[in-house]
Structures are given as C-alpha cells and as structure tokens.
C-alpha positions as CSV (number, residue, x, y, z in Angstrom):
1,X,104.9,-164.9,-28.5
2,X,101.6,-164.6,-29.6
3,X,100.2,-165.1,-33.6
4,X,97.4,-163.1,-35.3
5,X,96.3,-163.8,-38.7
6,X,97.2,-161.5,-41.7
7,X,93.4,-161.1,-42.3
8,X,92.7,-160.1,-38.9
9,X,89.4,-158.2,-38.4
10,X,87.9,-159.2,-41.3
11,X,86.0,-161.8,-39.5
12,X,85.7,-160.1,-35.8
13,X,88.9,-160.1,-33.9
14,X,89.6,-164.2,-32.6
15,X,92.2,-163.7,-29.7
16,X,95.8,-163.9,-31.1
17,X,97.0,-167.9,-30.9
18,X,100.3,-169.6,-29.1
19,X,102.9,-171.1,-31.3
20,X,101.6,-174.6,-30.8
21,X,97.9,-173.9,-32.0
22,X,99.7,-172.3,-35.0
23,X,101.7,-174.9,-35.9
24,X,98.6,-177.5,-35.7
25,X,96.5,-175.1,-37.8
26,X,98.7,-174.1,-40.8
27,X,96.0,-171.9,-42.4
28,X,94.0,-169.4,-40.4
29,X,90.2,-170.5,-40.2
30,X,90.1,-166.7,-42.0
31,X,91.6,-168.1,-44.7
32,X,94.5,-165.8,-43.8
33,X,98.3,-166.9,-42.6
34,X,99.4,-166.6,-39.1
35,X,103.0,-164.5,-38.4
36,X,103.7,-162.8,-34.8
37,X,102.1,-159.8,-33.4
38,X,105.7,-158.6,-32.9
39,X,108.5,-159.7,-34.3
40,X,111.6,-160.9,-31.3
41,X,114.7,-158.3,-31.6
42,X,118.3,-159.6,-31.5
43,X,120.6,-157.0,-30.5
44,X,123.8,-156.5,-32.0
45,X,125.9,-158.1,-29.2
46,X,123.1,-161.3,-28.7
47,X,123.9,-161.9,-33.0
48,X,127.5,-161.2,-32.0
49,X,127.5,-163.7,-29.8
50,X,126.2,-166.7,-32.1
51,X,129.5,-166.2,-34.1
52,X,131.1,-169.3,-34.1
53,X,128.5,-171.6,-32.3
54,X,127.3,-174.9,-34.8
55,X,123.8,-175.1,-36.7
56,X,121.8,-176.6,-34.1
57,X,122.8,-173.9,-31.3
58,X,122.2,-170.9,-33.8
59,X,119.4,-172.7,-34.6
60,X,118.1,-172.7,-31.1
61,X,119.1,-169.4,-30.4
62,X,117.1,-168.1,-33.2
63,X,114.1,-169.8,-33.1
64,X,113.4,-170.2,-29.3
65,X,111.8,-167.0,-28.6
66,X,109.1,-167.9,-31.5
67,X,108.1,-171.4,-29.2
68,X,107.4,-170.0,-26.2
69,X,106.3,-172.6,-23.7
70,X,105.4,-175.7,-26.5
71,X,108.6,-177.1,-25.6
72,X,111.0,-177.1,-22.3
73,X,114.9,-176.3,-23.6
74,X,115.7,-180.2,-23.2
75,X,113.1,-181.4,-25.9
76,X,113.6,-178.4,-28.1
77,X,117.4,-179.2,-28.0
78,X,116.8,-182.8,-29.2
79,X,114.2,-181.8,-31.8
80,X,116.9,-179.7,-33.1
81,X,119.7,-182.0,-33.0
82,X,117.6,-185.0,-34.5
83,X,116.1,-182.8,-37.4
84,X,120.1,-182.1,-38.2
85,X,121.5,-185.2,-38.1
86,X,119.6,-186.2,-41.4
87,X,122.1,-183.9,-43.0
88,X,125.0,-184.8,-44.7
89,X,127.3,-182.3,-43.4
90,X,127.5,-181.1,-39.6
91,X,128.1,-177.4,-41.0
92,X,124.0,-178.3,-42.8
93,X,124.0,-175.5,-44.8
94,X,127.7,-174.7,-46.2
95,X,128.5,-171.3,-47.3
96,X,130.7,-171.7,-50.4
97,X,132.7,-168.5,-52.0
98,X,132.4,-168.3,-55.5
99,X,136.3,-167.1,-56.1
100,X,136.9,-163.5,-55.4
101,X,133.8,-162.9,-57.0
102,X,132.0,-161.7,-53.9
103,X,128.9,-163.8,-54.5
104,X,128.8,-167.3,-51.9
105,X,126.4,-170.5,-52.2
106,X,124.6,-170.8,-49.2
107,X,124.4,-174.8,-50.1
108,X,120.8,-176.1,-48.8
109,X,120.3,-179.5,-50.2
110,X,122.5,-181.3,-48.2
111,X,119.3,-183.4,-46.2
112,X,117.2,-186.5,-46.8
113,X,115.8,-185.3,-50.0
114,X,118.5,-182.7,-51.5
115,X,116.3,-179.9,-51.4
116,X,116.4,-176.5,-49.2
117,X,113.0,-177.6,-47.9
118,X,114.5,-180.4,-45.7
119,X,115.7,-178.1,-43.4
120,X,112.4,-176.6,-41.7
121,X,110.6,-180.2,-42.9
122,X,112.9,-182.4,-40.7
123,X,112.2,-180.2,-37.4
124,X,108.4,-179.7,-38.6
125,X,107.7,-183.3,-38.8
126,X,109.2,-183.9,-35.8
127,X,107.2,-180.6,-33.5
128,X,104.2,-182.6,-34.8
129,X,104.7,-185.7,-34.1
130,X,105.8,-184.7,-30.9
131,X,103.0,-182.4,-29.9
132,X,100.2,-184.8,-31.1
133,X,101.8,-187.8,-29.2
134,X,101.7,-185.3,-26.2
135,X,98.1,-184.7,-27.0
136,X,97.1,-188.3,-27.9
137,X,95.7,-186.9,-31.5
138,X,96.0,-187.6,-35.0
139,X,96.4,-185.1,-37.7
140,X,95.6,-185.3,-41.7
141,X,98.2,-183.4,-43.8
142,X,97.0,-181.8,-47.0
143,X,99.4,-180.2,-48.7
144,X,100.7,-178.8,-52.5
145,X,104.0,-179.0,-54.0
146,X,105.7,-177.6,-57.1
147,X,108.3,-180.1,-56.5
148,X,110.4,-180.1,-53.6
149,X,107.4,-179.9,-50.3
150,X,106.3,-182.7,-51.5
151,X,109.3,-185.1,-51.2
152,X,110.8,-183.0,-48.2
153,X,107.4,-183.5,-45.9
154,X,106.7,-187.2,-46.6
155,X,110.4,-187.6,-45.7
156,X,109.7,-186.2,-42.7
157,X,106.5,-188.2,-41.5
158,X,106.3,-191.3,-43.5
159,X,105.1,-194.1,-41.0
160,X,104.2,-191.8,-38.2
161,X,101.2,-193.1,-36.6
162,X,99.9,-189.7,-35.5
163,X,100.1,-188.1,-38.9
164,X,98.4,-189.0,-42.4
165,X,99.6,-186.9,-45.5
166,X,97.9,-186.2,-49.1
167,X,100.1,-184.6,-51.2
168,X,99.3,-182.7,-54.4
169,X,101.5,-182.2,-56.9
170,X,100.6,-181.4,-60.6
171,X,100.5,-184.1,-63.3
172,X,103.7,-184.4,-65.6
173,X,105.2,-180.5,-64.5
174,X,107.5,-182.0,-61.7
175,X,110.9,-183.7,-62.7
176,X,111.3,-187.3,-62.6
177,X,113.2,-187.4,-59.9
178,X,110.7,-185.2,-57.7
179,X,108.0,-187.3,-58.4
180,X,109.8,-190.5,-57.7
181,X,110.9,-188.8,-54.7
182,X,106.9,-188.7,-53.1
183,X,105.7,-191.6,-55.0
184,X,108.0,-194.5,-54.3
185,X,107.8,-193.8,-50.7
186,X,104.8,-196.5,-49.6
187,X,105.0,-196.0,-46.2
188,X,100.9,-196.5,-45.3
189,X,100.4,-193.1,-44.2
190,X,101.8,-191.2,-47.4
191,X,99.2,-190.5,-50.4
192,X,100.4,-188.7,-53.5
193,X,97.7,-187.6,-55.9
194,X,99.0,-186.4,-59.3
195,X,96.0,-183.3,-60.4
196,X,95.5,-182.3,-63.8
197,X,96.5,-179.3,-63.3
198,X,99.2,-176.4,-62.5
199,X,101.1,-176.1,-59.2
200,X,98.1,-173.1,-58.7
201,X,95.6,-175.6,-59.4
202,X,97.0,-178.2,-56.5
203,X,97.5,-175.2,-54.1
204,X,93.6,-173.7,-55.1
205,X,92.3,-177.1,-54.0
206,X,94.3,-177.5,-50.4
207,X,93.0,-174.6,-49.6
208,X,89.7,-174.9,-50.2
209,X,89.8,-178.3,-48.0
210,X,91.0,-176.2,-45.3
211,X,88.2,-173.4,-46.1
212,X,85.2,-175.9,-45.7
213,X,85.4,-175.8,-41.8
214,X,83.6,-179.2,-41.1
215,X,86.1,-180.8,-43.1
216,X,88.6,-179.4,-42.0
217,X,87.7,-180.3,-38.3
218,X,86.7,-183.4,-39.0
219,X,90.1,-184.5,-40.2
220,X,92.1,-182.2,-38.1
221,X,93.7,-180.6,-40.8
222,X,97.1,-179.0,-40.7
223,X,99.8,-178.0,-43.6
224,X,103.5,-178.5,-44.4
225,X,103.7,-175.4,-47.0
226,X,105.3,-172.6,-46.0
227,X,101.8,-171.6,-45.2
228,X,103.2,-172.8,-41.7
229,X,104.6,-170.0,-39.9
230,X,106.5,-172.8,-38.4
231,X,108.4,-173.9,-41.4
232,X,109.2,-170.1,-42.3
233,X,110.3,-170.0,-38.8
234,X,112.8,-172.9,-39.6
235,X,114.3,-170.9,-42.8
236,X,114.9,-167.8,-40.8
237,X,117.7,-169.4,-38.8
238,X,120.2,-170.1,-42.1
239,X,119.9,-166.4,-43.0
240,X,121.7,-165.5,-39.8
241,X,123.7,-168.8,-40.2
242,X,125.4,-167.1,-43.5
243,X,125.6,-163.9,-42.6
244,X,127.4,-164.6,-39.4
245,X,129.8,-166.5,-41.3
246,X,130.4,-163.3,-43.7
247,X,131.1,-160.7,-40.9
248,X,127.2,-160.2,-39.5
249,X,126.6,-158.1,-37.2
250,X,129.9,-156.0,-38.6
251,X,128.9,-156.0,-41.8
252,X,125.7,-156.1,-43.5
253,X,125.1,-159.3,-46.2
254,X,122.9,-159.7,-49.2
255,X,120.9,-162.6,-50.6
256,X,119.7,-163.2,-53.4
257,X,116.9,-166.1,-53.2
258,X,115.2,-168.3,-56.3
259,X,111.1,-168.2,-55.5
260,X,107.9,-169.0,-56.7
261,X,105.9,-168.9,-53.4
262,X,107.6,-166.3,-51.8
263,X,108.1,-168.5,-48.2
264,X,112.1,-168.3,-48.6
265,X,112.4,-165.1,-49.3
266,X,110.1,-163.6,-46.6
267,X,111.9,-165.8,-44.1
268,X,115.1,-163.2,-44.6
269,X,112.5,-160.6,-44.6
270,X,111.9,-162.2,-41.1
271,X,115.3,-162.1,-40.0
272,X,115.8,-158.7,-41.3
273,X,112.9,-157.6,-39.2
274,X,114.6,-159.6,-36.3
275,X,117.9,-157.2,-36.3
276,X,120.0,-159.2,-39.2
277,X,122.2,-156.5,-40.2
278,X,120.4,-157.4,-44.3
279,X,121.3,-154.3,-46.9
280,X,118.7,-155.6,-49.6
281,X,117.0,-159.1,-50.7
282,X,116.9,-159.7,-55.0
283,X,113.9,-161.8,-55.5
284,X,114.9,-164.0,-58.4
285,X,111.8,-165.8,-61.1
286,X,111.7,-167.5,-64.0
287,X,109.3,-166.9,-66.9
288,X,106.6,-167.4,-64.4
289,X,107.6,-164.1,-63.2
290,X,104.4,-162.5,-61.3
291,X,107.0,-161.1,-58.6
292,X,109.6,-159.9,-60.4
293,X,106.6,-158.0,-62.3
294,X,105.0,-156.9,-58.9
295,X,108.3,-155.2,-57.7
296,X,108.8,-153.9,-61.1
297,X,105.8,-151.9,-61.4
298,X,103.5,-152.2,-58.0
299,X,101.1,-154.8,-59.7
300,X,100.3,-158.3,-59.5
301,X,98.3,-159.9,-62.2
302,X,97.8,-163.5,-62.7
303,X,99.2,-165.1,-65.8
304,X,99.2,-168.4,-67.1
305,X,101.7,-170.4,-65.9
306,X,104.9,-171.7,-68.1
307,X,106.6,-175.2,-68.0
308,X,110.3,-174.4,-67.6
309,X,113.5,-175.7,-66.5
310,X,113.1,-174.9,-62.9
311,X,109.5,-176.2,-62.2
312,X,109.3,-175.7,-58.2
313,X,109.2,-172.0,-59.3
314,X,106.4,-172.7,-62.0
315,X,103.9,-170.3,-60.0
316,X,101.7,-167.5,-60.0
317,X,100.3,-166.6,-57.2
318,X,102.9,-166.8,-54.7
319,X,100.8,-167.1,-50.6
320,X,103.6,-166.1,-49.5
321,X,103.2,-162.6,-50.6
322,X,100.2,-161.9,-48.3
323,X,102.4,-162.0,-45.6
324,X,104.4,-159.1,-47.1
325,X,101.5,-157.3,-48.3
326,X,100.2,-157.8,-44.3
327,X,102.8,-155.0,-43.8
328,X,102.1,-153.2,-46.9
329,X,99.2,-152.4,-45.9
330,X,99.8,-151.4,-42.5
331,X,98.8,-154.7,-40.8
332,X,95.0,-153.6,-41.6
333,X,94.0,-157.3,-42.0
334,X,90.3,-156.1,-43.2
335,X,91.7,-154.2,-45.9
336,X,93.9,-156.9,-46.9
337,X,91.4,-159.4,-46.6
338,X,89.5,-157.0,-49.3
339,X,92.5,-156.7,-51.7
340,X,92.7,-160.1,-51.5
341,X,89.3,-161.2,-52.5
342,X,89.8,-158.5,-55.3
343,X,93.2,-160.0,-56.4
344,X,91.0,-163.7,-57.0
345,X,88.4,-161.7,-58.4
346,X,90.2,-159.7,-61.3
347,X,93.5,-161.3,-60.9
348,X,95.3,-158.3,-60.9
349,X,96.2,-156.5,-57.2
350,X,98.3,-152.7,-57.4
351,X,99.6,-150.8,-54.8
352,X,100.5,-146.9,-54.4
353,X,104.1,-145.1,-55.6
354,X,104.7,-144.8,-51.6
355,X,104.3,-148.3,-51.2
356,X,106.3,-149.1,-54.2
357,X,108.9,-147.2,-53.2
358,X,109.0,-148.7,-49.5
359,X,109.3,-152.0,-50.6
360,X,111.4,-151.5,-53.7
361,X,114.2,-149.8,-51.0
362,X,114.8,-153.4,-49.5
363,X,113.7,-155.6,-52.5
364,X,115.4,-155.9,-56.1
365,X,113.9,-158.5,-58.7
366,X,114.8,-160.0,-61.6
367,X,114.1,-162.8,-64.0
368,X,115.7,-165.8,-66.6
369,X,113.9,-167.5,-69.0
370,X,115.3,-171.4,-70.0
371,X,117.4,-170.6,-72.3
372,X,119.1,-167.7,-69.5
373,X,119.3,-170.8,-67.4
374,X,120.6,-173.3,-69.5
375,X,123.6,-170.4,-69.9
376,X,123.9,-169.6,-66.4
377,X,124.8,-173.5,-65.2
378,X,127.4,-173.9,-68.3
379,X,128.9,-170.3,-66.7
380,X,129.0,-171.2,-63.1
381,X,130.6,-174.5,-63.9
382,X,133.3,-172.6,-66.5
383,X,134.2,-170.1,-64.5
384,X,133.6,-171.7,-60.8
385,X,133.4,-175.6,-61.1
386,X,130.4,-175.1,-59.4
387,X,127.5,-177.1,-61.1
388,X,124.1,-176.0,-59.8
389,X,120.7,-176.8,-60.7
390,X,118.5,-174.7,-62.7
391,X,116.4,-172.6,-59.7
392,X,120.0,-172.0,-58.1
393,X,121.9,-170.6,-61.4
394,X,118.6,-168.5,-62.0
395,X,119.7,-166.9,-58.5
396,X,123.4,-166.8,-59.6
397,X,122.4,-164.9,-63.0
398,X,119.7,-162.6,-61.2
399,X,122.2,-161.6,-58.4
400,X,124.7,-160.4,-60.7
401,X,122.4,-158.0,-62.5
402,X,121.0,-156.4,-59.0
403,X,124.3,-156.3,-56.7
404,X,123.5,-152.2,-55.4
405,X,127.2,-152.3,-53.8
406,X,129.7,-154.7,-54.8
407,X,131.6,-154.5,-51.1
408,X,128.5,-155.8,-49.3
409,X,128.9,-159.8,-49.9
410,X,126.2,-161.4,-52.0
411,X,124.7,-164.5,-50.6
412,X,123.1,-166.9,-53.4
413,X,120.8,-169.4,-52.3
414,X,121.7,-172.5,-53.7
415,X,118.0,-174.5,-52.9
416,X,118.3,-177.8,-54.9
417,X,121.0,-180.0,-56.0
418,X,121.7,-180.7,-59.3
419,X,120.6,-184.1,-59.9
420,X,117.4,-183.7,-59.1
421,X,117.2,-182.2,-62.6
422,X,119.6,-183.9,-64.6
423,X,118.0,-183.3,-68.0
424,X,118.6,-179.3,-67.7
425,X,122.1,-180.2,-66.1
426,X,122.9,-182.4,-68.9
427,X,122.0,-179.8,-71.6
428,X,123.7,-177.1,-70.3
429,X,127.1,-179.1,-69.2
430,X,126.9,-182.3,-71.3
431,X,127.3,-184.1,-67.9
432,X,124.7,-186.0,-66.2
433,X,125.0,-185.3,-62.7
434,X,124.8,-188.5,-60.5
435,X,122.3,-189.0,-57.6
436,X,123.6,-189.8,-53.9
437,X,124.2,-193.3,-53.3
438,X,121.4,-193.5,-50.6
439,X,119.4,-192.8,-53.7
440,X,120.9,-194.7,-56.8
441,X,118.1,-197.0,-57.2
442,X,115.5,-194.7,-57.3
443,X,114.1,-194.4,-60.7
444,X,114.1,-198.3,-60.2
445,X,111.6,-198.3,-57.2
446,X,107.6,-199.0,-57.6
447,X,105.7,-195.6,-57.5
448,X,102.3,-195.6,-55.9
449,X,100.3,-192.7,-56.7
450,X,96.3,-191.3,-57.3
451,X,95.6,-189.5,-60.0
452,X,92.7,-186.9,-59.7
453,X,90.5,-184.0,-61.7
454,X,91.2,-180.9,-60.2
455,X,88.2,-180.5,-58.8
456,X,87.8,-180.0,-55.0
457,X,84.9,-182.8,-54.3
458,X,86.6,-185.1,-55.5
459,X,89.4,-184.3,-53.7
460,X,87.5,-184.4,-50.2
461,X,86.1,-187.6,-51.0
462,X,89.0,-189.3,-51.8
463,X,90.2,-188.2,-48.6
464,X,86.9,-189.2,-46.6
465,X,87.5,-192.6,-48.1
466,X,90.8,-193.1,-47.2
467,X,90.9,-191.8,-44.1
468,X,87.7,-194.0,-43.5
469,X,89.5,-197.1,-44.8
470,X,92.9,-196.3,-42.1
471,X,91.1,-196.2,-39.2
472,X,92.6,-199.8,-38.3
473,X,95.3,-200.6,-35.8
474,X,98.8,-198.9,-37.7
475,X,102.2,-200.4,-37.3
476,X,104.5,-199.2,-34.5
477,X,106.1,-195.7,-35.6
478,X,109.3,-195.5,-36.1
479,X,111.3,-194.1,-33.3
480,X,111.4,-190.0,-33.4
C-alpha cells in the first residue's frame, strides 16, 4: 500500500510514502492529506466471511492491507487487542435497533473518554508509541479539537516517553466536561492551551506549525486529527462492523453520521470505496452547516461560526472535505491544490452540475439548529428510551428527513455519550445524565492548562520553550 498526497503535483511529484512515514507525518509537507493511491477491494465472499467474527478480528481484517509491512500479524494483533480492551463492552461499538423503526445506534462512546474518537485514538497512540520505540525517536504532537480529539488523544499517550502533545482547543466553546477531560490530565507530557478563538482558529494555527518546515522538523511533528490517514483508517473498520451485523454483504446499509470535519463520514466513504455494500451516506450539521450547504447547492463558503448545543461540530471548514474533493476533481492534486488556495482566499469554493450530481447520488445532507436538537433528545427518549447527546440526536433527526428507501436499514452514528453534555441533556429531558464511575470526580480534579492569543508565534514559541524545558530524564512509561 502506498500513500500520495491529495495535492500531489503541485509541488513536483515526491514518491508516494509507506503507511509508517504516513502515520509519523500526519500532514503532507504540501500541506495536502495523505490517502492511498488505490483503495484495497473486499469481495463479497472475503466481507461474507467476517460475519460473525468479534471487533478486534474485523478489525484486523479490515485494516491490515492499509499497514503493509509496519507491523508483522503478531504485533498488529496485540495493538488491536490492547486498543480494545479500554472499552467497556467486548461488542466496542454496539449496534442498538431503535424499535421497528428501521433506524439502529451504532453506539461509539463506550472507551476511555466516551467519545467515538477513542476508537482510532486507542490504536493510534499505541502504532506510535510502538514505532518510535522501534526507531529510538521522539515525536511532538500538535493537534486541534472541537471537543472530543482532544480528550481521546491525551488518553491515549499521556506519560509516554516517546511522545509530547499540545493540544488546542478554543477558549470557553468546549463543554465542561470536555475540557476537564484534557485539562485535569497532568501527566508531564500533555499541554492543553485554551486559544481565543474558534475551533477554525485552533486548527489554522496547527497547521501553520506544521507548514513552517524547520519547525516542523525540528520537533518531529506529527498529528492526531483525522488529518491522520491512520485514524480515518481506524473508523473505517466499525462501518463494516454495523453493516455486517444488519445483513452486509446481502443487503446494503445506510448511515447517517453527525460532522463538522468531515473525518467520520469520509471513513464510510472509505469503506464504500472498499466494497461495503453502502446505498447512500446523510451528512448531518448543525447551524454551522457549511456541508450541508455544499451538498445542497455545489458551494462552500465560509461563515462565521455559531456556539450551539453540539460544539465538536462548531466548524466551518471541515479538512476533511479535501479528501473528497481529491476525487472530485479527478485526483488532479495541482488543481486541487489551486481551488484550495482559492477557497482561503475568497472563502467560497463551487463545483460544476456534473459534479454535484455525482456526489449528491451517494450523499444526502441535512441540518438542526438548538432548538431542533433540544426536541430531537426529548423524542428519542419518549418514544425509544434512548437518551442521546446532542451531536447524536442531530443524526437521529437528520436521518429521518433523508431515508431514500425505508427497507434499506438506517445506521445512526451515536458519537458521544450523553453526559458529556449534561446541560443540553438536562434541558431537553429534565434529567441530568450521570458520568461513569471511573469518572465521578471529575469536575473535582485540578485543571492545568495555557492560555494563548491566537496567533501562530506565539504558539511556536511556547512550544520551543517547553519542549526546551523537557529535555531532562522522563519517568518510566507506562507499560503499552
């Protein structure tokens, strides 16, 4: 399996990369994001066969022709198997009919921090650490997050000696509980820094660290986003997990999947393009709704961004998208590069009728403002007893409105649980939902945190002066 960038040409033509330089870079040094030069097929029969099997074997199944040679089948297996035992339930991801309604919950906040994001994290954090201990090297996270990354990557590497991380995350647009999440963790190699700023404004600034080439090298940068082909590798897996559990490869199976970013969604695109039998994807937004607005009409333009219930999808420019567009435009990287350059420079990027109509035969959108979503949770929980959290009944109301055939099941991708946002639970139930008990004292632990301009400098040279200031002996890591 070899990578190429989605801006490929636009800066000569580097020689496609092997899974393991892909997973240590993040970004491409084109400023583009890496996805395979082919995708793997799965035949009908080979997806037949994974029927029945648990997680961590569809899991390997799935994901080992995008590894190639990184890891032998032994150390892959444990990877696998380690990443999953964080999880509450052995099923990890629980498909959950909604009565006879034809829609499921595809339940993925059953890991460490309760959010779908655990479940490429875990095994991400992991393929690093491994890899770098192989190498003898360190590596300097820097990474955004409208919530949920944050919290899910720190899990995943706090006090791993081959791995420091600086997260961003926006100032006072993050629920309680997701910031407590990232900041009470004070493990020496975690540093959350609270930007004045949007999500945008946390995601502008990563990049540009990792667009300034001598500082990227010089701290070996790598990202955690769903930038990382590896993490969106990670997500593909539970799209086949569900839809073998609803008659896949018999039968075809819809999702519908809450986004900002655009990473979980184009990791079913993924899978479709794999040979997941997958009759059409409804892309589901908030008031921050620069996709649902794209596949409406064949534009994207930039919009400022809302505070709302559902803040990890508080976004408007989804990176994600690129990888899409990548296809859109025929895999010509140099004339993506251009339309992307164009998008930053006008803020607004269109594409043709035929193109509309391509994508718009595979992808539905719609979108729920609070007030939509505030109803939505009170309706799941009446008619269901399901309670779900806001980003998760903004997919259970979008679905309903976009089903094309109501014998082809409808997948819902339940991404956060509820008690991460109790305030928006509260007001739409009257109930409070209660965190986990691993996680009762939380909004009682200290918070350690860096509060920053959103301005890139200063950003670099906090990071030069930490990273300076840890270059002494660490504690022994904690065991893989």
């Amino acid at each position: 399996m070899r990578y190429i960038s989605t801006r490929h040409g636009s800066q000569g033509n580097p020689a496609p990369l092997g899974f393991e330089d892909v997973m240590l870079a993040g970004l491409a040094r084109d400023g583009g994001l890496y996805l395979p030069a082919e995708w793997p097929q799965f035949s009908t029969a080979e997806i037949a066969a994974m029927k029945g099997k648990p997680y961590v074997e569809v899991a390997y199944q799935v994901m080992r022709p995008f590894v190639g040679a990184t890891f032998d089948e032994a150390t892959f297996r444990r990877l696998i198997g380690e990443a999953y035992a964080s999880f509450e339930t052995p099923e990890v991801a629980p498909v959950r009919a909604l009565g006879d309604s034809g829609l499921h919950l595809l339940e993925l906040f059953h890991g460490p921090t309760l959010a779908f994001k655990d479940v490429a994290l875990q095994l991400l954090g992991r393929m690093l650490d491994h890899t770098l201990t192989a190498r003898g090297q360190h590596a300097t996270i820097v990474g955004a997050t409208s919530g949920d990354t944050g919290s899910a990557a720190i899990e995943a590497v706090r006090d791993r000696r081959t791995i420091d991380i600086f997260m961003l995350h926006p100032r006072g647009r993050v629920s309680e509980v997701q910031r407590r999440q990232m900041t009470t963790v004070l493990a020496p190699n975690v540093h959350n820094i609270a930007v004045d700023g949007t999500f945008d404004d946390c995601q502008d600034l990563a990049k540009a660290c990792f667009n300034d080439l001598g500082f990227r090298d010089r701290h070996a940068l790598t990202a955690v986003n769903s930038i990382n082909f590896a993490r969106v590798m990670a997500q593909i897996v539970y799209y086949f997990w569900a839809a073998l559990k609803l008659g896949a490869p018999d039968r075809p199976v819809a999702f519908t999947v809450p986004t900002g970013n655009f990473g979980n969604v184009y990791a079913g695109y993924a899978a479709q393009r794999m040979g997941l039998p997958i009759s059409h994807f409804v892309v589901a937004t908030n008031s921050n709704d620069i996709l649902a607005r794209f596949f409406d009409g064949g534009d994207m333009t930039m919009a400022g961004v809302v505070p709302t219930y559902s803040p990890s999808m508080d976004i408007q420019i989804s990176s994600n998208f690129e990888r899409l567009l990548f296809d859109l435009y025929g895999r010509d990287g140099k004339a993506l590069a251009e339309a992307m350059a164009a998008f930053r420079a006008t803020g607004t990027l269109k594409v043709g009728a035929n193109v509309l109509g391509e994508v718009r035969a595979l992808f539905d959108a719609g979108r729920l403002d609070d007030a939509g979503t505030l109803a939505a949770i009170a309706d799941c929980r009446r008619r269901y007893g399901e309670t779900l959290d806001p980003h998760s009944a903004i997919g259970y109301a979008v679905a309903q409105q976009h089903r094309r055939d109501p014998g082809i099941p409808m997948v819902v991708l339940a991404t956060a649980h509820p008690a991460k946002f109790p305030d928006a639970v509260q007001k739409a139930t009257g109930e409070r939902p209660a965190l986990p008990p691993r996680l009762a004292d939380l909004l009682d632990r200290t918070e350690r945190v860096d509060g920053l301009r959103n301005d890139v400098e200063a950003l670099k040279g906090l990071i030069d002066e930490r990273m300076g200031a840890l270059r002494q002996p660490r504690p022994a890591r904690r065991p893989a």
